[in-house]
C-alpha positions in Angstrom: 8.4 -137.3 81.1 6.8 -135.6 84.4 3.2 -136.0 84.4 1.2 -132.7 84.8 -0.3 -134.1 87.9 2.5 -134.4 89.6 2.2 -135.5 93.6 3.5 -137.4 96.1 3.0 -141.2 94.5 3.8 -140.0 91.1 7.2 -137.9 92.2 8.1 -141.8 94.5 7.5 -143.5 91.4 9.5 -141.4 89.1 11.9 -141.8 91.7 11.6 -145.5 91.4 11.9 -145.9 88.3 14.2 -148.1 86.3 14.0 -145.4 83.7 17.0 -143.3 84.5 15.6 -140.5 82.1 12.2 -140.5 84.4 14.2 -141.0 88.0 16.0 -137.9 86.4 12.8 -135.5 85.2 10.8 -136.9 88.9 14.1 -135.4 90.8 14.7 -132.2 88.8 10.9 -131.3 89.6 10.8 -132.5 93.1 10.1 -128.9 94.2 6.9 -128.7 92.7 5.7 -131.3 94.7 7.2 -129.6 97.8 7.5 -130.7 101.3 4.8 -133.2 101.6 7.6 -135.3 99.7 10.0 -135.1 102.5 9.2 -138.1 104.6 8.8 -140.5 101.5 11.9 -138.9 99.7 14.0 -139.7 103.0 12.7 -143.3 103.3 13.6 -143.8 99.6 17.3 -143.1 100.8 17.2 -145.7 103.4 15.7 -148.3 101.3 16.3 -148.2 97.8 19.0 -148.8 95.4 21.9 -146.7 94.9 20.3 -144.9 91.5 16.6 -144.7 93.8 19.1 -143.2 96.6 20.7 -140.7 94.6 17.9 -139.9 93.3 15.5 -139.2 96.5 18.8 -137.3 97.6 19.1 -135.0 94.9 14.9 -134.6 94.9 15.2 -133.7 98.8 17.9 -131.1 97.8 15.3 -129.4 94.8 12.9 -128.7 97.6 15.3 -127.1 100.0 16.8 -125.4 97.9 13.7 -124.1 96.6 12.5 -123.1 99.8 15.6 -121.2 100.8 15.5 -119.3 97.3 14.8 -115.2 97.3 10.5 -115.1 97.5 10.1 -118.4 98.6 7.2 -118.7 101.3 8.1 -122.4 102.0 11.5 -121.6 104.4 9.4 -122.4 107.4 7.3 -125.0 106.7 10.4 -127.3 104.8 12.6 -126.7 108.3 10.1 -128.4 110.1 9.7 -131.4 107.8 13.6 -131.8 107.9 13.6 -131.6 111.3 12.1 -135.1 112.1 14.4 -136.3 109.6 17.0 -136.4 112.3 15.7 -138.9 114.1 18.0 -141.4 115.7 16.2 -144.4 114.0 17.7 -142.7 110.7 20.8 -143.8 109.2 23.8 -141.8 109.9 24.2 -140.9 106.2 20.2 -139.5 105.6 21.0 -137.2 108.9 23.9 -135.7 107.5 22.5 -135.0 104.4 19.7 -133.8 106.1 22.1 -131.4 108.7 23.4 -129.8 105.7 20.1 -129.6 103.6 19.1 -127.1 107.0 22.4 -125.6 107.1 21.2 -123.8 104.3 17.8 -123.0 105.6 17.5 -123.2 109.0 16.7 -120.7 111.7 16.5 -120.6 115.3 14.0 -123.4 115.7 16.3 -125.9 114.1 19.1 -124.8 116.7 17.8 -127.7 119.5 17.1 -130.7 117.3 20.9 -129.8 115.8 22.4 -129.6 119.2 20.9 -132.5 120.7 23.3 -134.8 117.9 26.3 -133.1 119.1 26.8 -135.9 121.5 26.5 -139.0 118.4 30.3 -139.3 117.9 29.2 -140.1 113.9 27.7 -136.7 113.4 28.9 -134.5 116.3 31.7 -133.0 113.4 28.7 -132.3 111.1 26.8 -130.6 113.7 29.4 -128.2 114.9 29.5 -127.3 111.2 25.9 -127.0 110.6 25.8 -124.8 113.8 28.4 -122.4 112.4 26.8 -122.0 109.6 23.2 -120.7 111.3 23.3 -117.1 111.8 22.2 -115.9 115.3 22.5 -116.3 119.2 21.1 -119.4 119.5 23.4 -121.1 117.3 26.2 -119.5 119.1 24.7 -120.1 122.2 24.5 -124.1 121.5 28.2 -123.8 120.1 29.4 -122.7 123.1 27.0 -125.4 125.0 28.7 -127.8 123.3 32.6 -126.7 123.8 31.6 -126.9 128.0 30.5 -130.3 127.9 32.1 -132.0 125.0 35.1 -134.5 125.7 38.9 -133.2 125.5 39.3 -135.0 121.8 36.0 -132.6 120.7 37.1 -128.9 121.7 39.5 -128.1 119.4 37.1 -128.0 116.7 34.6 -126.6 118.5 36.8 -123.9 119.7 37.5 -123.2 116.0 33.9 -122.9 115.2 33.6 -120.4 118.4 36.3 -118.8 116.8 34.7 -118.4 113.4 31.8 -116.7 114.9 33.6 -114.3 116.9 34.2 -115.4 120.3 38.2 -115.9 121.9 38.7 -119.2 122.6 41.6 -119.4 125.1 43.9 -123.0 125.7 42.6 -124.8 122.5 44.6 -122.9 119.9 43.8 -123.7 115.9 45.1 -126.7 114.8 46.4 -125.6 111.9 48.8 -123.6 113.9 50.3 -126.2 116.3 53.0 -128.3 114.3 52.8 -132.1 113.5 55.6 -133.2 114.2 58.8 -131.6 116.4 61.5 -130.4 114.2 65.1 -131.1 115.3 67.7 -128.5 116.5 71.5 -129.0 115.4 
């Protein structure tokens, strides 16, 4: 079903497909075709149907994941074609994907373009997570960024995240610790 050439305009048009056998082999061998497809997957997610969507989705997943597996030389290079993927004229829902595809990958040169949507209400919960989820200083370092400027309704979670990677968090305790609702005394 995948042709042996396959590239950019053939992976988009397996993608495209009405075939749901050949949108199926085109995704599952996405990684073959490798970040060059990152761009055109993405825009498939923001303009197709839901099958083309899911589709392009799962396709953009097979190459991350394939460049954060053990060996892989393609960490690098697939961070920084995620990266512009975050772009504000994205939708919402192809930036989170795209937050979590580099929560898996990303390093320290992902840490900025992260921290600069901790401010879009729509993702800021996304990003805290992402963020927690990088290993390093800078990630901390843009965690703890975040809890000094975020609004009040914000901290709490970020304070958890803080938490998560080691640093006391003082006035914001864990929310799963601070009761719903007041409990009566006879």
């Amino acid at each position: 079903m995948v042709p042996n050439d396959l590239n950019v305009e053939t992976l988009i048009a397996g993608i495209r497909s009405d075939d749901p056998a050949r949108r199926t082999a085109a995704w599952l061998n996405a990684a073959k075709v490798g970040t060059a497809a990152l761009l055109p997957l993405a825009q498939q997610m923001e303009t197709g149907s839901a099958e083309v969507c899911r589709a392009a989705k799962n396709a953009l997943w097979k190459i991350t994941r394939a460049a954060g597996a053990p060996g892989a030389t393609t960490r690098s290079e697939t961070v920084q074609g995620l990266i512009p993927l975050l772009q504000p004229q994205r939708p919402v829902a192809v930036r989170r994907e795209v937050l979590w595809m580099l929560s898996e990958i990303a390093d320290d040169t992902a840490v900025g373009p992260i921290a600069a949507l901790m401010s879009d209400t729509e993702l800021r919960g996304d990003c805290r997570m992402v963020l927690q989820r990088i290993p390093g200083d800078a990630s901390l370092a843009a965690l703890m960024a975040a809890f000094a400027s975020s609004p009040e309704d914000f901290k709490h979670e970020l304070a958890q995240a803080l938490r998560d990677r080691g640093v006391a968090v003082d006035g914001y305790p864990c929310q799963k610790l601070v009761p719903a609702r007041q409990i009566p005394t006879p």
